[in-house]
C-alpha positions in Angstrom: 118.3 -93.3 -41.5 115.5 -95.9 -41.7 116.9 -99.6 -41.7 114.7 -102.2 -44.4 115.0 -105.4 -44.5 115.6 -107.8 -47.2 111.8 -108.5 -47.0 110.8 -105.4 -47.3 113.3 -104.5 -50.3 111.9 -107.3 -52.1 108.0 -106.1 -52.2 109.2 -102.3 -52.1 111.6 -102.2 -54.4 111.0 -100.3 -58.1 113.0 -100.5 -61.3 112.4 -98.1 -64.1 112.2 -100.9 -66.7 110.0 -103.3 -64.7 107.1 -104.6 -66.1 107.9 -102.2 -69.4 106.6 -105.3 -71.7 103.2 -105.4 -70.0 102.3 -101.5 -70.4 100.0 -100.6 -72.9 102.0 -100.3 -76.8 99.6 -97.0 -77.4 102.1 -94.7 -75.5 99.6 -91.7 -76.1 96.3 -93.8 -74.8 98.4 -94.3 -71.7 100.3 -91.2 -71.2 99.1 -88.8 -73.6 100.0 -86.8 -76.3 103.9 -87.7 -77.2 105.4 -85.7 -79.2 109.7 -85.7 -80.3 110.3 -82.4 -78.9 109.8 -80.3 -76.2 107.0 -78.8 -76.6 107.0 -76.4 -73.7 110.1 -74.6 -74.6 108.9 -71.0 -76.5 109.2 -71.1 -80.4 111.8 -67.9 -80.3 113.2 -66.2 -83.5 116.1 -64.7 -82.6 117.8 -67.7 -81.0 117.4 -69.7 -83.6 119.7 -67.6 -85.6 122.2 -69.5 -87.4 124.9 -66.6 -86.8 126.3 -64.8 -83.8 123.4 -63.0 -82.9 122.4 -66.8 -81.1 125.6 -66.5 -79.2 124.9 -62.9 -78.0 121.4 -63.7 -76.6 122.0 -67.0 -74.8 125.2 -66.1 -73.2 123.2 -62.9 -71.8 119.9 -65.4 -71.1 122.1 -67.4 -69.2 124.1 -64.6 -67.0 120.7 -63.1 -66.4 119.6 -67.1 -65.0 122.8 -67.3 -62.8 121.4 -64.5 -60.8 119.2 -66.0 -57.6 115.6 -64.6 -57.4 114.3 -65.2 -53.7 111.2 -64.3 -51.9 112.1 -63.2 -48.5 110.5 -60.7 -45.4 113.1 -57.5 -44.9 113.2 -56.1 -42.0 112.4 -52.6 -41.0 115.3 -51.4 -42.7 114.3 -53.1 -45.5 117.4 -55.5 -45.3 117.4 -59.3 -45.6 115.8 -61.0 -42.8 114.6 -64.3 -44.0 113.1 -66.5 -46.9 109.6 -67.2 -47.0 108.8 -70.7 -47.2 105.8 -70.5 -49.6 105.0 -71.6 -53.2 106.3 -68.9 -54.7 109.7 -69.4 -53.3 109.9 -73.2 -54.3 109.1 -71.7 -58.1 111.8 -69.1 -57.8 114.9 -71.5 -56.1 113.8 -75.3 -56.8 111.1 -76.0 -59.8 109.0 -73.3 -61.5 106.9 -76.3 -63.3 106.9 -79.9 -64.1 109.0 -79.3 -67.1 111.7 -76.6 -65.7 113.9 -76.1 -62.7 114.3 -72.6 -61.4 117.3 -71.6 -63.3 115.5 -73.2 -66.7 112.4 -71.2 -65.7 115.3 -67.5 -65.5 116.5 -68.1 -68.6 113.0 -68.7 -70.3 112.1 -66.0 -69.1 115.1 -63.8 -70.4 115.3 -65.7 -73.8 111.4 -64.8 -74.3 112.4 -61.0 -72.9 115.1 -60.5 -75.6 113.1 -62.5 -78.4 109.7 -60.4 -78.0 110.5 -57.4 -76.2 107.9 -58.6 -73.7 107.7 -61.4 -71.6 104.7 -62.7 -69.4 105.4 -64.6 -65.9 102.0 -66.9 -65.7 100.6 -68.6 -62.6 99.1 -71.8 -63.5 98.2 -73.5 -60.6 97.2 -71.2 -57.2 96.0 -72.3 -53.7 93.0 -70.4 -54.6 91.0 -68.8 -57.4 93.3 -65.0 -58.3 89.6 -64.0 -60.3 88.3 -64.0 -56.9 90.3 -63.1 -53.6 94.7 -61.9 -54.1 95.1 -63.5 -51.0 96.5 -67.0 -52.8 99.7 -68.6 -53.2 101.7 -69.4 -56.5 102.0 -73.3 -56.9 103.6 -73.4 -60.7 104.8 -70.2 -62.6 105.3 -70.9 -66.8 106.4 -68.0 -69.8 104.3 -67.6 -71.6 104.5 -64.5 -75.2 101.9 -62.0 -75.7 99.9 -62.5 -78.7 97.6 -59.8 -78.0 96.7 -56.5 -76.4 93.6 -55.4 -74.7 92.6 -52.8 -72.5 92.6 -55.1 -69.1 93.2 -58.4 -70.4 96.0 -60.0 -72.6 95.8 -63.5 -74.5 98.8 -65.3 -74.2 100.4 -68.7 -75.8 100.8 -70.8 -72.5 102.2 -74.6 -72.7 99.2 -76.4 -70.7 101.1 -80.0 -68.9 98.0 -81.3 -68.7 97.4 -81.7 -72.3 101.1 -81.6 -73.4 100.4 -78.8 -75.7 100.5 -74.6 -75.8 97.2 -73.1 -76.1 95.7 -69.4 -75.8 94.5 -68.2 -73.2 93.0 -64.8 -72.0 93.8 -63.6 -68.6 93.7 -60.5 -66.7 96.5 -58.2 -66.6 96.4 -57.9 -62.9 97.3 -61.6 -62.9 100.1 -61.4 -65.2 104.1 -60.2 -64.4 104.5 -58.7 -67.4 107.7 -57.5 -68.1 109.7 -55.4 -70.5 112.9 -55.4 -72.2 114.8 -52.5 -70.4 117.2 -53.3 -74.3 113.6 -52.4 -75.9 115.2 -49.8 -78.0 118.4 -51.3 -78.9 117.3 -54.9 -79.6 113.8 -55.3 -80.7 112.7 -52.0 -82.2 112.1 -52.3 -86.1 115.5 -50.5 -87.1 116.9 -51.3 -83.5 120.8 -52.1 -83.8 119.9 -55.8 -83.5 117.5 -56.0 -85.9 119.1 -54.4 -88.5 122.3 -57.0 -88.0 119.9 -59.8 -88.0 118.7 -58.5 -92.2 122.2 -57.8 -92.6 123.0 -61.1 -91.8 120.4 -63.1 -93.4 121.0 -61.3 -96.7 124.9 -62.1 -96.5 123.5 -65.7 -95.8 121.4 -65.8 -98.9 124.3 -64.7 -100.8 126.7 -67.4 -99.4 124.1 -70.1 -100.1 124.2 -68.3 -103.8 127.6 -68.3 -104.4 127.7 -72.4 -102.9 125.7 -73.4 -105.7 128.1 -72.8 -108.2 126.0 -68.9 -109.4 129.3 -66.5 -109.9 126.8 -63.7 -111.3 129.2 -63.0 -114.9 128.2 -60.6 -117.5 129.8 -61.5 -120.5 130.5 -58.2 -122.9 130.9 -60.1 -126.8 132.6 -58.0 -129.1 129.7 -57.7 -131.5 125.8 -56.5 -131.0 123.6 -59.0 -130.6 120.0 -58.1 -132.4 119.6 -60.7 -135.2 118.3 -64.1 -134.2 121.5 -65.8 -135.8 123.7 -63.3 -133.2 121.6 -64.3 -130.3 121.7 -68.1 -130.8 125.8 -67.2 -131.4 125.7 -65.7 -127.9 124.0 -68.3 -126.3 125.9 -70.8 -127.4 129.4 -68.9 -126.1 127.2 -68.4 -122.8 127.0 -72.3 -122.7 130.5 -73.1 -124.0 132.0 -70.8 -120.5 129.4 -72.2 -118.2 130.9 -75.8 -119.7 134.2 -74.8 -119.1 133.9 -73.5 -115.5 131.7 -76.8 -114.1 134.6 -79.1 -116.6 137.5 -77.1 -114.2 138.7 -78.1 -110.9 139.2 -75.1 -109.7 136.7 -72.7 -111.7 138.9 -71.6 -114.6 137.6 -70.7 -117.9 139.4 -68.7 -120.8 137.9 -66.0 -123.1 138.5 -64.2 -126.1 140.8 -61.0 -126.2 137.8 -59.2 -127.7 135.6 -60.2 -124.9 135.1 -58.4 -121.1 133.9 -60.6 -117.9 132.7 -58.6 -115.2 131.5 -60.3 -112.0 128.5 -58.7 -110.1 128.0 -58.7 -106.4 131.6 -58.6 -105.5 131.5 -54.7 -104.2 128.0 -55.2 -102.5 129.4 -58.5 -100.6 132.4 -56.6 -99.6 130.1 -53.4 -98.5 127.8 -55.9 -96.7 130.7 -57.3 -94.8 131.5 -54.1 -93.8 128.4 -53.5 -92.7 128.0 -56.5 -90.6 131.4 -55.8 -88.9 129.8 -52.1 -87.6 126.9 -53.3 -86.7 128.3 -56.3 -84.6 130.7 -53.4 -82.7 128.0 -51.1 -82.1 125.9 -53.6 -81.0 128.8 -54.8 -78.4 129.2 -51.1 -77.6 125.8 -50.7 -76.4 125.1 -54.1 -74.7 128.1 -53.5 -72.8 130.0 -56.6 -74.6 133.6 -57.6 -75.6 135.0 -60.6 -77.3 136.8 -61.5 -74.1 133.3 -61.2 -72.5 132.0 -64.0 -74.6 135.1 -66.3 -74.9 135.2 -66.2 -70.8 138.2 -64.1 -70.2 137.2 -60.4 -69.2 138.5 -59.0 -66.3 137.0 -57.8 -63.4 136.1 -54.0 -65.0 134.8 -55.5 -68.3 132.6 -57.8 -66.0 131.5 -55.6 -63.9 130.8 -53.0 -66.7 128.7 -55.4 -68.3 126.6 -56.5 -65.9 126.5 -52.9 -64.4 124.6 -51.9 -68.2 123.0 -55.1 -69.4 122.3 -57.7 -66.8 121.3 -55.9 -63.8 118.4 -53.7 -65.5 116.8 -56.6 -66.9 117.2 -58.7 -63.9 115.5 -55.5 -62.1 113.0 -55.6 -64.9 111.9 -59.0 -63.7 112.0 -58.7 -60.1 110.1 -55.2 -60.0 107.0 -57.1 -62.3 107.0 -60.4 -60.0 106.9 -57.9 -56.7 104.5 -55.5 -58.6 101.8 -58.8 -59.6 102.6 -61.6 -57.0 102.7 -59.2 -54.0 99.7 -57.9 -52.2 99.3 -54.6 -50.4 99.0 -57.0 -47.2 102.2 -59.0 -48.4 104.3 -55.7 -48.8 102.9 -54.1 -45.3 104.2 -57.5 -43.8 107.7 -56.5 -45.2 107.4 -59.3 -47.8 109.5 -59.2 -51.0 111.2 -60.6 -53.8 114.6 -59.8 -54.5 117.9 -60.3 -57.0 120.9 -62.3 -54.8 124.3 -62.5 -56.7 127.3 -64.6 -55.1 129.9 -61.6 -54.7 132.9 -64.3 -55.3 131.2 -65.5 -58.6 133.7 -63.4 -60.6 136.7 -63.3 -57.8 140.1 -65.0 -59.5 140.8 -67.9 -56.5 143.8 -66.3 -55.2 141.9 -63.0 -54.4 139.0 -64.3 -52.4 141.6 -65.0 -49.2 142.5 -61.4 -49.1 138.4 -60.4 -49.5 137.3 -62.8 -46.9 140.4 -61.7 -44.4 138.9 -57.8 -45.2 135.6 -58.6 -45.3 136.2 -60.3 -41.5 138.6 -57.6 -39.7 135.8 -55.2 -40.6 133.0 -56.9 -39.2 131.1 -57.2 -42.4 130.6 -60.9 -42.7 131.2 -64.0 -40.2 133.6 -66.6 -41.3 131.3 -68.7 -41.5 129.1 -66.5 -44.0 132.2 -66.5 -46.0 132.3 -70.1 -45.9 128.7 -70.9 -46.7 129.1 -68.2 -50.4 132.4 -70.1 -51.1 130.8 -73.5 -51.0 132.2 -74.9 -47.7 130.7 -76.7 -44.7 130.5 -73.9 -41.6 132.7 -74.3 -39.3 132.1 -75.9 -35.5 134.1 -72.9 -33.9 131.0 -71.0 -32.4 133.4 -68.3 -33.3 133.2 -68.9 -36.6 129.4 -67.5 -36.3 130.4 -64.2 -34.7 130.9 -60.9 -36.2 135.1 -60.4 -34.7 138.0 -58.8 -36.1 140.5 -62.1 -35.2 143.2 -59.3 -35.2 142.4 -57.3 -32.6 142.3 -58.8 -28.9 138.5 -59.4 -27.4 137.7 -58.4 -24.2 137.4 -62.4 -22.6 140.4 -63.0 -24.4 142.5 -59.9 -22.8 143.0 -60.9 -19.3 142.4 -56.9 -18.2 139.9 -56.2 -15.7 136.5 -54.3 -15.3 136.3 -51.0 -15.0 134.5 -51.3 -12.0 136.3 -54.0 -10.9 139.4 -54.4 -8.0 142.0 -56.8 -8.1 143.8 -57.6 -4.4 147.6 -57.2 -5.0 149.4 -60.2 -4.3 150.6 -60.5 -0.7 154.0 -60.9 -0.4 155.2 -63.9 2.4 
């Protein structure tokens, strides 16, 4: 730790609010364009739902962020050797972009996914030029949505920092991870399961701001014909006289004559349209792998697993597979470079369960207890024994006492 002086506190020193008077009033002269949102963040549909179908999407959004993307060397088995200090690992575990941390920057990426179907994974800033050699490194990574299609290029709605605002831009497919909803068919296809709650819903919406404004939808059968202007007026005029009486009545009551018959529209199709919703919301559970106790936090293990087995783990692939396909060169993947998924296994282990795991996983060699240590969230340990790969249960050879094969003890010689 570097010791400084009260001197040197003094000149060094910064507050946030120093010298705030003497900075020019004109905020965007002096910093830019300011706007009162963020204008980075995609403008999706879907999440700004007003209904459940918000809930769905950002609960999956963020079990797809919680999921650690890495890039890392294997090793000729193609297991986990190391992480890669480069660019592109500082955008997949610290900061993506000025605007976005890595785990911001995962669940962009999976909001834009479920909202369009299709999701692009831009580099904006590179060591070198990608239009000229593939041999660069990835600086800043922003998601951007495809606004159109052509053969080898795509144009894309990009937030630029530099300006504070999105703009499109046309770039090459090659230097785009372009990735697709695995869900396509179930959640963004025109008469998808998804989409068709989402019309259900904003019809049974419509209705309820109907029904709020006082509109009960009455036809009123009068117990004589009305043709003649006089009968007409007559009508009217009993119209007005119920409408009277239902806004004069704290609760809504009006009376009638015997001779007349109220029926009230809508009633059946609000009912069917309830019904409706209610199938819809269960298939659409069914085939995203989700439960009630799934979204209120309270699933057990199988339901968990279950659902990330379906639904989180093929678009997390989805992701991975572009980013290796795009940000990987031939000469990256030769030198056993990769980027790959990393889950903490104890994320969804009940406390008094991970003892028994870690004693298992440790008596059959498959983790140190120090490994153990590091996915739980503890310091390691100083035992160097801590580091080593040991069943503590059975007795190790410096530990034994018993001697060499090829080794001979003297007997003891007996005075």
């Amino acid at each position: 730790m570097i010791e400084i002086g009260l001197t040197d506190r003094l000149m060094h020193a910064w507050n946030a609010f120093s010298n705030w008077e003497q900075r020019s009033p004109n905020l965007s002269q002096q910093y830019g364009l300011t706007q009162s949102f963020r204008p980075d963040r995609n403008n999706l549909r879907i999440t700004n739902e007003r209904s459940i179908i918000a809930s769905i999407l950002t609960r999956m959004a963020m079990d797809v962020a919680s999921i650690d993307l890495l890039h890392v060397r294997l090793d000729e088995d193609k297991r986990f050797l190391e992480e890669i200090d480069s660019g592109l690992n500082n955008c997949l575990t610290v900061e993506a972009n000025l605007d976005q941390a890595a785990r911001a920057f995962r669940q962009d990426i999976a909001q834009t996914l479920f909202d369009e179907g299709v999701a692009a994974i831009v580099p904006v800033d590179t060591t070198l030029n990608p239009n000229v050699t593939g041999g660069y490194d990835i600086l800043t990574l922003r998601v951007g949505k495809i606004t159109e299609w052509m053969p080898k290029h795509i144009k894309v709605d990009l937030y630029n920092e530099e300006k504070g605002k999105r703009q499109q831009i046309v770039i090459p497919k090659k230097m785009a991870a372009i990735v697709e909803n695995p869900l396509y068919s179930v959640m963004n296809e025109p008469n998808s399961t998804l989409q068709r709650l989402i019309r259900a819903l904003n019809t049974m919406d419509t209705m309820d701001e109907k029904n709020a404004q006082g509109k009960l939808d009455l036809i009123i059968q009068l117990p004589y014909t009305i043709k003649s202007e006089a009968r007409q007026q007559q009508a009217e005029k009993r119209r007005k006289d119920i409408e009277f009486q239902l806004t004069g009545s704290k609760y809504g009551i009006a009376y009638t004559d015997a001779t007349e018959k109220v029926t009230q529209l809508n009633r059946p199709v609000e009912n069917n349209l309830l019904q409706k919703v209610e199938y819809l919301t269960k298939m659409l559970y069914s085939q995203l792998g989700l439960t009630e106790e799934i979204m209120s936090g309270t699933a057990d293990e199988r339901a968990m697993l279950n659902y990330n087995n379906r639904t989180i783990e093929p678009v997390v692939t989805a992701i991975v597979e572009a980013m290796r396909r795009t940000f990987l060169t031939k000469t990256a993947r030769s030198q056993r470079q990769s980027i790959v998924a990393t889950r903490n296994p104890f994320r969804l282990v009940p406390v008094d369960q991970i003892a028994e795991i870690a004693d298992k996983f440790t008596r059959n060699e498959i983790m140190t207890a120090n490994e153990i240590r590091s996915v739980i969230g503890m310091r390691p340990a100083d035992d160097p024994k801590a580091d080593e790969l040991r069943n503590s249960n059975m007795p190790q050879e410096e530990d034994s006492g018993l001697v060499g094969e090829n080794e001979y003890e003297e007997p003891a010689q007996l005075e």
